[in-house]
Structures are given as structure tokens and as C-alpha cells.
C-alpha positions in Angstrom: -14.9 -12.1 9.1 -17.4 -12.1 6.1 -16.9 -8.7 4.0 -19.3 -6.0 4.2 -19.9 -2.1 5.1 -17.0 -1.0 7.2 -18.3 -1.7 10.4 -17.0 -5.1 10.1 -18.1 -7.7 13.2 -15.8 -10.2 13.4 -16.1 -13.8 12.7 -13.0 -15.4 13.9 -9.8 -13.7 13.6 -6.3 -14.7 13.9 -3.0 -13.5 13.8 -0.1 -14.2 11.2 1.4 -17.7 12.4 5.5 -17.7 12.2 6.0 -21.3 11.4 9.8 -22.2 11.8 11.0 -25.5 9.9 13.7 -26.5 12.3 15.4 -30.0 13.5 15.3 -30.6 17.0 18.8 -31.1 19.1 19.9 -34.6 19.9 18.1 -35.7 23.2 20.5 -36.6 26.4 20.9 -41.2 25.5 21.6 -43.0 28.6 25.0 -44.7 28.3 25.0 -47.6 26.5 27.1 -50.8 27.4 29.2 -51.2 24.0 30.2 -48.8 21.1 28.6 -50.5 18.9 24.7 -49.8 20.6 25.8 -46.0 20.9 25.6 -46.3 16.8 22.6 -47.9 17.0 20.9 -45.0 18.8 22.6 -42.8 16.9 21.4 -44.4 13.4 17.8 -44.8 15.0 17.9 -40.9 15.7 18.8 -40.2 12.6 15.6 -41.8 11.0 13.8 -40.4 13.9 15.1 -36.8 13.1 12.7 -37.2 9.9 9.9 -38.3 10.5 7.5 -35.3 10.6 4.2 -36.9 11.3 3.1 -37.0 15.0 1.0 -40.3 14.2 3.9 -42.2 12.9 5.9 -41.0 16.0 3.3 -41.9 18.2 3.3 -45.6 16.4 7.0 -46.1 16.4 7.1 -45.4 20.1 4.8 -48.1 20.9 6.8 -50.5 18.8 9.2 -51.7 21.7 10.1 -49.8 25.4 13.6 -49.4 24.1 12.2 -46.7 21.2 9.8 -45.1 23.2 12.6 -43.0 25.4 14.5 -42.2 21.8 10.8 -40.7 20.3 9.3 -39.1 23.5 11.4 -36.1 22.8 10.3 -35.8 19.3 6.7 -36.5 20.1 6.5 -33.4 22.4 8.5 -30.9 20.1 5.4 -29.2 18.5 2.3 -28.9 20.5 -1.0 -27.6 18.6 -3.3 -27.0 21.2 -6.8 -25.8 20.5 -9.1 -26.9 22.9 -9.9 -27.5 26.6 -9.6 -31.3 26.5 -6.6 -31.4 25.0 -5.0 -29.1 27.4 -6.2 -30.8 30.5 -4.2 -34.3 28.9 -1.5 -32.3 28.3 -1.5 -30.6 31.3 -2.1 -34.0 32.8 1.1 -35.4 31.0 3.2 -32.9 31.7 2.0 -33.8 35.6 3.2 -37.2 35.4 6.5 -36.1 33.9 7.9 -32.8 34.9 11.0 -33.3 32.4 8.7 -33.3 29.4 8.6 -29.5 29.4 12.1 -29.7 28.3 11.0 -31.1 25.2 8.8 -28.4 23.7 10.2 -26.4 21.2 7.0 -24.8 19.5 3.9 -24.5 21.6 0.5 -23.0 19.7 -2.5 -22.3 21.8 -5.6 -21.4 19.7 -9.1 -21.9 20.4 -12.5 -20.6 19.9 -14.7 -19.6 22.4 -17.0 -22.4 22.7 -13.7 -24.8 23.6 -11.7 -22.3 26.2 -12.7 -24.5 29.1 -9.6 -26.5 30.4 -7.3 -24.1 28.5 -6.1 -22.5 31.6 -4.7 -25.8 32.8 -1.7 -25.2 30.4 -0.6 -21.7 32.0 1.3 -22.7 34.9 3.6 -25.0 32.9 4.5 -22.6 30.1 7.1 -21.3 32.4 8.6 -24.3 32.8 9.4 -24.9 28.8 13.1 -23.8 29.3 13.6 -25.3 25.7 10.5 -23.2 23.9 11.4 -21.3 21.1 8.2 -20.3 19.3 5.0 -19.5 21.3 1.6 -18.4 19.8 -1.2 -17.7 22.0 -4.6 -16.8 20.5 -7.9 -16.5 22.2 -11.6 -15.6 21.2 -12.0 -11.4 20.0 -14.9 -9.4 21.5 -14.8 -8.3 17.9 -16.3 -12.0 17.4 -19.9 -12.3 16.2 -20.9 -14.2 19.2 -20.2 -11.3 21.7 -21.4 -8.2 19.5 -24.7 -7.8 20.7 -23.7 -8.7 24.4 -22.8 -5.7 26.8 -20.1 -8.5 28.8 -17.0 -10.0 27.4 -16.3 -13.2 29.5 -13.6 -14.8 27.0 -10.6 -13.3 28.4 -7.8 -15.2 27.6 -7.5 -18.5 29.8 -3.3 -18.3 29.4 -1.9 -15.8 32.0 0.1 -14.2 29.4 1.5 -11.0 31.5 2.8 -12.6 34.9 4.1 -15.2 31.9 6.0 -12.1 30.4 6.8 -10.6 33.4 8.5 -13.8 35.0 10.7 -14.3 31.3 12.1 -10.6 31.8 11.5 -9.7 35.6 12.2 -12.7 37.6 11.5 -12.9 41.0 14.8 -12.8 43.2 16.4 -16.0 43.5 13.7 -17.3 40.4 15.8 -18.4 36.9 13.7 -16.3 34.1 11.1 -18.6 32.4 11.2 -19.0 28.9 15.2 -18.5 28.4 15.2 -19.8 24.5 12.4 -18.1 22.9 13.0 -16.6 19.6 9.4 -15.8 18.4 5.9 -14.5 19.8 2.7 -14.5 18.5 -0.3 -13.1 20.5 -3.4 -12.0 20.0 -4.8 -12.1 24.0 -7.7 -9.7 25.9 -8.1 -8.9 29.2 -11.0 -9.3 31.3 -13.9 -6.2 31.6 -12.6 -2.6 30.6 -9.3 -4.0 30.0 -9.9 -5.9 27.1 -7.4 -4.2 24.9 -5.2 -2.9 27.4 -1.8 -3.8 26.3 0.2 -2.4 29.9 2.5 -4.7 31.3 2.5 -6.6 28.1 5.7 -4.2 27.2 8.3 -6.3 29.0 8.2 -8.2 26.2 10.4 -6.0 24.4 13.1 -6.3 26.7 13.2 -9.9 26.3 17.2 -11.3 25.8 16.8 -13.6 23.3 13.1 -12.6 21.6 13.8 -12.0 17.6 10.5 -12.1 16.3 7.0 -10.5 17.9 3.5 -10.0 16.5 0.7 -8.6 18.4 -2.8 -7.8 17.2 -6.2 -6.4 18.5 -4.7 -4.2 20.9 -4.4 -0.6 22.6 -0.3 -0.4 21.7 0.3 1.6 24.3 1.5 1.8 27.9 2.9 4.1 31.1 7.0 3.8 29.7 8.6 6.8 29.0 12.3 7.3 27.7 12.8 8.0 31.1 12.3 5.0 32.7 15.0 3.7 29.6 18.4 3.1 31.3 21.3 3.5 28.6 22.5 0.0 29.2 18.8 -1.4 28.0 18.6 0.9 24.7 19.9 -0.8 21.3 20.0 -3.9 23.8 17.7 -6.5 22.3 18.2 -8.7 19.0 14.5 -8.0 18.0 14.4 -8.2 14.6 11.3 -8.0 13.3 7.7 -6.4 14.6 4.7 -6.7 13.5 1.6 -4.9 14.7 -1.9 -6.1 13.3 -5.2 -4.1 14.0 -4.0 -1.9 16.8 -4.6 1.6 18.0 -0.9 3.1 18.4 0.5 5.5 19.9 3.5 6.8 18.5 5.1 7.8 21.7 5.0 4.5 22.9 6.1 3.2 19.7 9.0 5.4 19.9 10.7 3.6 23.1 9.4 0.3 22.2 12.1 1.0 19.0 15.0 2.4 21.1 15.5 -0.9 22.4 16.5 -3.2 19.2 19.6 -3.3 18.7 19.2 -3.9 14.5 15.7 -4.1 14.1 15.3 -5.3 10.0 11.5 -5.5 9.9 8.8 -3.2 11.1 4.9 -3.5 10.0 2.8 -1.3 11.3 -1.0 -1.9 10.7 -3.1 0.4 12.6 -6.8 -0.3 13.0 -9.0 -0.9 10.2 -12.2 -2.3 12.0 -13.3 0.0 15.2 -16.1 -0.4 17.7 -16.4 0.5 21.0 -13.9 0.1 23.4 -11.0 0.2 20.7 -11.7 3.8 18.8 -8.4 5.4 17.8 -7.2 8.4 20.0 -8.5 11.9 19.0 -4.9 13.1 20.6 -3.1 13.7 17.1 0.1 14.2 19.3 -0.3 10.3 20.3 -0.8 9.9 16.4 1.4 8.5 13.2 0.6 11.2 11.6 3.0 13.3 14.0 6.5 14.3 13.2 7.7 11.7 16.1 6.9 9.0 13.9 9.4 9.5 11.8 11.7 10.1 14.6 10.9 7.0 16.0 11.4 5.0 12.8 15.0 6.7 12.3 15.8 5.1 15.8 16.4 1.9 13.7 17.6 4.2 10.6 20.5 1.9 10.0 19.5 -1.5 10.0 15.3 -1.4 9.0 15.5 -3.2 5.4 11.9 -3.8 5.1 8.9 -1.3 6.1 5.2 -1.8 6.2 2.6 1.1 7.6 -1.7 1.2 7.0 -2.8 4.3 8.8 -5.7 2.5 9.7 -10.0 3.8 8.9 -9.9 6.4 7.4 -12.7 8.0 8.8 -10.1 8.5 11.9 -7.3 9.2 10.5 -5.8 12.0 12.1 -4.0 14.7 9.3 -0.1 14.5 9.2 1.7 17.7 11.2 4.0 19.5 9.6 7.8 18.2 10.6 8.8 21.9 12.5 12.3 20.2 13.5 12.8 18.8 10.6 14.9 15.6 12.5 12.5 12.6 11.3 13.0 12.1 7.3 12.3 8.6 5.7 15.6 9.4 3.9 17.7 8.8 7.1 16.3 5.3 6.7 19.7 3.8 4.7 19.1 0.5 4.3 15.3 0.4 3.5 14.6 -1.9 0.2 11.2 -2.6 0.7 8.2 -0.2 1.5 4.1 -0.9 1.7 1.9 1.3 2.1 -1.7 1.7 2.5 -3.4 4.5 0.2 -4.1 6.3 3.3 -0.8 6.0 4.9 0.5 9.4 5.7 4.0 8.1 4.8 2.9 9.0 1.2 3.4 12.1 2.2 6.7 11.9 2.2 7.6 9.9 -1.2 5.3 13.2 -2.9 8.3 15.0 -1.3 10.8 13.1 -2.8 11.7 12.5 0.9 12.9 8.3 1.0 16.1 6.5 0.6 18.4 5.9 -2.5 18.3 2.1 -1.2 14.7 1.8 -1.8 13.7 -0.6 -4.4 10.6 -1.4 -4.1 7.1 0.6 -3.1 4.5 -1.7 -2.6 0.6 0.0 -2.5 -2.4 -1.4 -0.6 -6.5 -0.3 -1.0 -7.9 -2.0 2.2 -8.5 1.7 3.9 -10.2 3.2 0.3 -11.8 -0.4 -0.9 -13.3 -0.3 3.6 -14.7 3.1 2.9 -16.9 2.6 -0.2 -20.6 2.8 -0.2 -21.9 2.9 -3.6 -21.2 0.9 -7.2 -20.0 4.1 -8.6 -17.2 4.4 -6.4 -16.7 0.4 -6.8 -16.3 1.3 -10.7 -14.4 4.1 -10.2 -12.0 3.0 -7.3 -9.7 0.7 -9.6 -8.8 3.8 -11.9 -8.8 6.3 -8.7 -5.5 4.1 -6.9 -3.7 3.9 -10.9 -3.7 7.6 -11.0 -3.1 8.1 -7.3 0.0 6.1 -7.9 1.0 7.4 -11.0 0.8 10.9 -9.4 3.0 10.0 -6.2 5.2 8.4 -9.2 6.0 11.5 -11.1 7.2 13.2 -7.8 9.6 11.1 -7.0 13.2 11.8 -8.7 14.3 8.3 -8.5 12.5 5.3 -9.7 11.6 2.2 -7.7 9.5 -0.7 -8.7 5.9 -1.1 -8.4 3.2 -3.5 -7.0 -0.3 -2.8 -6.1 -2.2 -5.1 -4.1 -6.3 -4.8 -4.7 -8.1 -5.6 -1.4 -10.6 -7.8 -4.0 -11.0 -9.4 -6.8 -13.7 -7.5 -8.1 -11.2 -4.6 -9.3 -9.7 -7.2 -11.4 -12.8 -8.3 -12.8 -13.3 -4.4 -13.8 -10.0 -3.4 -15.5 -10.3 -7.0 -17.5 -14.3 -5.9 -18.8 -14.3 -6.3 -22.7 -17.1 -3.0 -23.3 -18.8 -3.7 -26.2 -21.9 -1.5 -28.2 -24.1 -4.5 -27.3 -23.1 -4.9 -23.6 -25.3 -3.3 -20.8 -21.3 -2.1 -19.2 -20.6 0.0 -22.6 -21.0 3.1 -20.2 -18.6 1.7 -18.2 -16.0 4.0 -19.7 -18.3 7.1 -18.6 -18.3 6.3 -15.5 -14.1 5.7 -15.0 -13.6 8.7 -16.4 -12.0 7.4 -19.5 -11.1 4.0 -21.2 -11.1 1.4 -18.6 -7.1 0.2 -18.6 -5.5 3.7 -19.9 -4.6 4.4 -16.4 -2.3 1.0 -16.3 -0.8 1.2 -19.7 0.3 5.1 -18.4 1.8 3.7 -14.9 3.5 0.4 -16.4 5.1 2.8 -19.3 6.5 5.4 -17.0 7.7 2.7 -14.9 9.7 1.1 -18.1 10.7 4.3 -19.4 13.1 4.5 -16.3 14.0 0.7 -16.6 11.7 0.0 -13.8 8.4 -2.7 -13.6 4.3 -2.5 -12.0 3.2 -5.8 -11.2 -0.6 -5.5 -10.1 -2.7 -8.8 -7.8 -5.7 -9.1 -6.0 -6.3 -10.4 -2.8 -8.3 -13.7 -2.5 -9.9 -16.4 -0.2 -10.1 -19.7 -2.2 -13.0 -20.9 -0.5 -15.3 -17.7 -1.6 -15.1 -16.2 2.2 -13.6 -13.6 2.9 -12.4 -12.7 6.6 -10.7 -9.6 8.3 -7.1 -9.0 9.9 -6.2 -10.7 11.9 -6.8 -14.5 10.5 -7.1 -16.5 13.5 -7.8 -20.5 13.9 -10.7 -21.9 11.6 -10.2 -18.9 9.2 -8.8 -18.9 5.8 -6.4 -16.7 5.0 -6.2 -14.7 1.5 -3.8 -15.4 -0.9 -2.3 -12.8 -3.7 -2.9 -13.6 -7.0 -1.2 -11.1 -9.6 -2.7 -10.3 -13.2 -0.7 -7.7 -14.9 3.1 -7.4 -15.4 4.6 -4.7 -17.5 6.8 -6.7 -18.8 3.8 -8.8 -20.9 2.5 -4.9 -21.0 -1.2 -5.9 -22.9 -2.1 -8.8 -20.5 -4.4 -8.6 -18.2 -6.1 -10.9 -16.4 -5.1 -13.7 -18.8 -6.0 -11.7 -21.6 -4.3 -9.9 -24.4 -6.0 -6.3 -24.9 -3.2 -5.1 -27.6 -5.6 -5.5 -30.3 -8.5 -3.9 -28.7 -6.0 -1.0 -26.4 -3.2 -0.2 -28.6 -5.2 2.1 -31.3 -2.1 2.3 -33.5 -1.6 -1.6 -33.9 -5.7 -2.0 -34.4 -5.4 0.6 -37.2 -3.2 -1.8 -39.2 -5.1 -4.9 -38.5 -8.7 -3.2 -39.7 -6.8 -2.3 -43.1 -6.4 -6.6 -43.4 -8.9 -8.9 -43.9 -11.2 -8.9 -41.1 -11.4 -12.6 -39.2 -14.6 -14.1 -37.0 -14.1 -17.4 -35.2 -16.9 -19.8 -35.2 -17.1 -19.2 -31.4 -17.8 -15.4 -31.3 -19.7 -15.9 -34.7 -22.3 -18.0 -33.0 -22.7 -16.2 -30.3 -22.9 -12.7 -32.2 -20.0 -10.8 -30.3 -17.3 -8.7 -32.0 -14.6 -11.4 -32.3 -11.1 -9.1 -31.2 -8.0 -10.8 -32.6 -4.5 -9.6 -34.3 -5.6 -11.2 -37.8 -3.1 -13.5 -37.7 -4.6 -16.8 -37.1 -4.4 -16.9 -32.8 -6.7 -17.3 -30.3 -9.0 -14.1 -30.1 -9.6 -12.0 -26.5 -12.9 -14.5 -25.8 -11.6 -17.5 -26.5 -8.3 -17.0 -24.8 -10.0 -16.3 -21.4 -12.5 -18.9 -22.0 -10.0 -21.2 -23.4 -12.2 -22.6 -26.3 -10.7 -23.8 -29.2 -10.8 -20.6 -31.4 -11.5 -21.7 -35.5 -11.5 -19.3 -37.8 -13.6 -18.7 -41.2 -12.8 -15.6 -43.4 -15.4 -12.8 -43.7 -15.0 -10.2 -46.3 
């Protein structure tokens, strides 16, 4: 949605989209009466095989009877479906042709609101794509501007995405499971009235045979399954592989069966609710919490195969305080194999990395601001938060025995735009300074050198929308979603946003300059601004981020 205070309403969300590049298996040929035509089909699939624009297959097909059963297969492999009218054909197709639901691979449903009717058409045959591999199912969010001021919700999803669930794990007797081939799952679904965000049956999922990849956002992650109801054949059962949770209130004891079940799970993010309102308020139960000891218990379930780790505590004005480990069972250390760790400022895994408490296998810590950059009110704490997250890092930094790399994702460009300010006597921002609590970029310059003095690199980026934009988690269908753009690297340690602040922030090299002959270009001459360069003939700080030809004359 567009940015603003912290209360957020939605716009249009979505979730992340697994796009698979794949090549579809030969379809079944009818016999053909020589050798010689078998080649033929088999050379005509092979061009077929590469064509990847639906038009073109479309076109070819109507070319001659004899191509269109070689390209029908192809022309149904990836359906994009995101509106009522296109279901109902679809629906209407698949009618006509019951053995065209073989031929679906990937099947995408997302819509918005104003385009949901017809969309329920489509749910009876998903069951029947015994070929699917990757499904995405995305509907309307009551987070949406259209349905903040209403007291009903009416949009809930048109797909029947539990009994869909239910019949792919729990078949009835006698019943083949639907969906026997799917590999990944994307969904971002509400239920009708007061159980818009009731996630529930929704947990078969997990126990899928052949699921490897599942995302779910906007949701209550939650539901009545205890380790109880677990039989020891179904634990460290599934080949789930990765998880990703976006926007959703979790409880950890849930979380802590759902992760019995993989049997190598290499990919976990958890990203707990930024953006409340009513009906989807995190629990005041801190046992039901991440910030209880069973979190980490529940990680360590998957302590020997989780490479890659991702956890945002969520608001912070709900964040509930982490509890003191009395067991002392769950340690982020047990986690052997973990290379790759984000974390959002607020995360109360931070805890742990200020007590040295994470794995010789880690080697990289990635930092987030969402949380902090969600929470500010004022322009002072806009100034100030770009220096706040250096030294908050820098501190957790000097904690931790062994080094890792570092990158720090800014929620905004606008922290960019701070750290890169040239102050200057003349400039209304010379108080700037003042206000960070000392010279604007110091705090980098001290991360990035401890960082190299134990042969390790930062590497700072901001998050942006290229159209000018911005929108919330999760990015659904007609949103754009943000790109990282990095500007610093230690290892060109005085750039910064495209520009070279050695001569103005290394006091020791500016010394030496200032005993020289001083140099103005033309360009900062005629404009009256102090014209920062090395004295050496290059481009000075203004022109270089301008890129203006810089021309020099000497001034004694």
C-alpha cells in the first residue's frame, strides 16, 4: 500500500510469486504410420519445446489440425488467471475437454476485488490437475482500502482452498488424492465473516508428500494440532524445504509441530505482522509468542539441515519481551548448518547473537529497519534513525567473538539520501550533525573498519519502488514490488551513494591536501559552493554525483 504512519491500510497486497523456469514432459503422440513421421513429431516438439510466448503457441496451433494436438499441451502449461471472465472460459474449456487438466503445470489465480465474479468456476477442477506443480492462489485483503471503513468483508476467496487441501492429503476412501505432483504453494486466501484469518484446516498442507515449497501470508498461523496428534511415522516425513510466512500472527507452539514434520527443511522466513487492525492483533499470550524459549526449540527441530534463516518480530508496539531460556535446550548455536541469517532490528533473535549464542557456520548476518523505520513519528527520529541502526549494529558486532559479514537493508531511500548529505556553513542542514549526534557517516566508517579489521565486509542498500509508490508486504497483483539498491561497500570504504567523501571524512588525508594548492572548478565556482576534491585534477564530490564535466582553474 502507499507508505505512511504505521497504521498502514492496504492498497493491494500480494504475496512473493515462486516462478519456476521448467520445460514441460513430452506429451503422449499417437502412433504414427512410418519411422520417418515419428521424427517429424519429434523435431516439431523440439521447436515447440521453445517457444515461450502463449500468442505464438496459440498461432502455430491454428496453422494446420495436424499441429494443434502437438501445441495444445503446451498452450495449457501455464495458466495466469486473474479475472472472472477468464475463469468462466477456462472453466468452460476444461468442460469440453476433461483431459486438458492434465496439461497444467503452473496454475496462478489472482484477482482484485472488483473482478472475483466467475472466479469460483475454476475450484472444482483444480483437483483434477494431476500434473500441477506450482499453484498460487491470491484473493482481495480486508486490509484493502476498499473494505476499511466497511464493518462486512464479502471477498472471501472464490477458490475453495481447504476441502482443496484437505482432498490432496485426506482423500476420501476409495478417492486418488488430488494434486499428486505439486512441488510449490503460494497463498494468500480469507475466510468468510469472523474467520477471515483463520488459518485451521489450512495445516494439512504440511503433511503434503510431495510439497517442497510453501508461502502463506495475512494469516492467524495457528491451529488445534498438538504433538500429540503427531504419529512418529508422520514426523521428519515431508521433503518441505523451504517456508515462508509473510504478515502473520504466529504462534510458536504451532510453529513448533508445523517444523517436526520436514524431513530437511533448508529455508525458514519468518515475518510476523507488521501492519495490525482489527481482527488480526497479535496475541497478548507471550507463551504463544517468538519471544518464548520454544522458539528456539522449535527452530533446532530442523537444527541439522536449516541453511538459510529469516525472522521480523513483527510492530513493535506488540512485541512481546523475550523469556529467559530456564532449560536452556533451544540455542541458535545447535543450528549447524546455518550460513545465512536476517533479522529485523526488533527481532528478539538479536538477543542471542549479543550472547555470542549462533553457529560457527554462520557467514552472513543480514539487518532490516522496517519495524524501527514503521514506528517513527517525527523528522528528528527520521534524521536520527540512519545513525541509531549503525551503532545498534556495531554494538551487537562487538559481542560477537567470531566475525560474519554484514549487510543492512534501509526500509527507504530517504536514509540514503541522509548519510550521502554534503553539510556545508551555507546550507540550512549544517546542524544536521547536531542532531545525529555526531558527523553524519562516522558511524559507517566505524562498522565497515571493524568489519575489515577481522577480514570481513558491510555492504549497505535501500529498499525502492521504481515507479515512486511504495506498497506493504505482502505485494500482491497490480502492485510493484521493491527492489534493493546498495550504496556503500567497504571494500570502496569512502563511497557512498556514488560519491567519494575521503576528502571531506578522512581528516588525516584532507590535512595534506589543504597544505597544496587549493583547486575550484568552474562548476562549484559559479555556483558559490566549497568545491571538495583530492587536488589532484579529478572530478570533485558535486560534480561526481551530478556528473558534470568538472574544469578546473587554480586559486591561490
Amino acid at each position: 500500500m502507499p507508505g505512511g504512519d504505521s497504521s498502514n491500510t492496504k492498497k493491494r497486497k500480494t504475496t512473493r510469486h515462486f516462478c519456476p523456469v521448467f520445460k514441460m514432459s513430452r506429451p503422449a503422440l499417437p502412433r504414427a504410420e512410418t519411422g520417418d513421421l515419428d521424427l517429424v513429431d519429434e523435431l516439431l516438439l523440439s521447436i515447440i519445446d521453445q517457444i515461450d510466448s502463449h500468442d505464438t503457441l496459440c498461432k502455430f496451433a491454428a496453422s494446420c489440425s495436424r499441429f494443434q494436438g502437438l501445441v495444445e499441451p503446451y498452450v495449457w502449461r501455464n495458466l495466469f488467471i486473474t479475472n472472472g471472465e477468464h475463469a468462466r472460459r477456462v472453466a468452460s474449456a476444461l468442460d469440453n475437454r476433461e483431459s486438458r487438466t492434465s496439461y497444467i503445470h503452473e496454475l496462478s489465480i489472482r484477482y482484485p476485488f472488483d473482478q472475483s465474479a466467475g472466479i469460483e468456476q475454476l475450484s472444482q477442477w483444480i483437483a483434477w490437475m494431476d500434473k500441477l506443480r506450482h499453484l498460487t492462489i491470491e484473493s482481495p485483503c480486508p486490509n484493502n482500502n476498499e473494505f476499511h471503513h466497511t464493518t462486512y468483508f464479502d471477498e472471501a476467496t472464490k477458490i475453495d482452498y481447504k476441502s482443496l487441501l484437505e482432498a490432496a492429503v485426506l482423500p476420501r476412501p476409495g478417492s486418488p488424492p488430488a494434486l499428486p505432483m505439486l512441488q510449490s504453494l503460494t497463498l494468500h486466501g480469507h475466510g468468510p465473516d469472523d474467520r477471515k484469518f483463520l488459518f485451521g484446516k489450512c495445516a494439512v498442507m504440511f503433511l503434503h508428500p510431495t510439497l517442497r515449497r510453501i508461502t502463506v501470508s495475512c494469516t492467524n498461523f495457528d491451529a488445534d494440532i498438538t504433538h500429540n496428534r503427531i504419529s512418529p511415522i508422520q514426523r521428519k516425513s515431508t521433503p518441505l524445504q523451504s517456508l515462508t510466512l509473510i504478515e502473520c500472527n504466529v504462534n510458536v507452539k504451532f510453529l513448533d509441530v508445523v517444523l517436526s514434520l520436514p524431513k530437511a527443511l533448508k529455508e525458514l522466513d519468518i515475518g510476523e505482522r507488521q501492519h495490525v487492525f482489527p481482527e488480526c492483533y497479535p496475541s497478548h499470550d507471550s507463551t504463544t509468542r517468538t519471544s518464548h524459549p520454544l522458539f528456539l526449540e522449535a527452530l533446532a527441530r530442523q537444527a541439522d539441515s536449516l541453511e538459510r534463516l529469516a525472522h521480523s518480530s513483527g510492530n513493535i508496539n506488540y512485541i512481546s519481551h523475550r523469556k529467559a531460556d530456564e532449560t536452556g535446550h533451544g540455542r541458535l548455536r545447535d543450528l549447524i548448518n546455518l550460513q545465512y541469517l536476517e533479522l529485523g532490528a526488533e527481532s528478539v533473535l538479536f538477543s542471542c547473537l549479543e550472547n555470542n549464542d549462533y553457529p560457527d557456520s554462520l557467514k552472513t548476518l543480514k539487518v532490516t529497519d522496517a519495524a524501527w523505520v514503521n514506528a517513527i513519528r517525527t523528522t528528528e527520529q527520521i534524521l536520527r534513525h540512519p545513525g541509531n541502526l549503525m551503532r545498534h549494529c556495531n554494538d551487537v558486532l562487538g559481542r560477537m567473538t567470531r566475525p560474519v559479514n554484514l549487510d543492512i537493508l534501509f526500509n527507504t531511500a530517504d536514509c540514503e539520501a541522509i548519510l550521502s548529505t554534503i553539510v556545508a556553513s551555507n546550507q540550512a542542514s549544517a546542524n544536521l550533525p547536531t542532531i545525529l549526534g555526531g558527523p553524519i557517516r562516522k558511524p559507517i566508517y566505524q562498522l565497515a573498519a571493524t568489519l575489515l579489521s577481522r577480514n570481513k565486509r558491510l555492504r549497505i542498500s535501500s529498499q525502492k519502488f521504481s515507479g515512486g509508490k511504495p506498497y506493504i508486504p505482502p505485494y500482491m497483483y497490480g502492485e510493484e514490488a521493491p527492489h534493493e539498491e546498495q550504496f556503500y561497500d567497504s571494500e570502496d570504504f569512502w563511497r557512498l551513494g556514488g560519491r567519494n567523501f575521503k576528502v571531506m571524512d578522512d581528516e588525516d588525508y584532507r590535512a595534506e591536501i589543504e597544505k597544496s594548492q587549493v583547486q575550484i572548478c568552474l562548476a562549484c565556482k559559479n555556483v558559490g559552493r566549497d568545491c571538495f576534491n583530492a587536488g589532484d585534477g579529478k572530478t570533485c564530490i558535486h560534480c561526481e554525483a551530478s556528473e558534470e564535466e568538472c574544469v578546473y582553474e587554480e586559486v591561490v
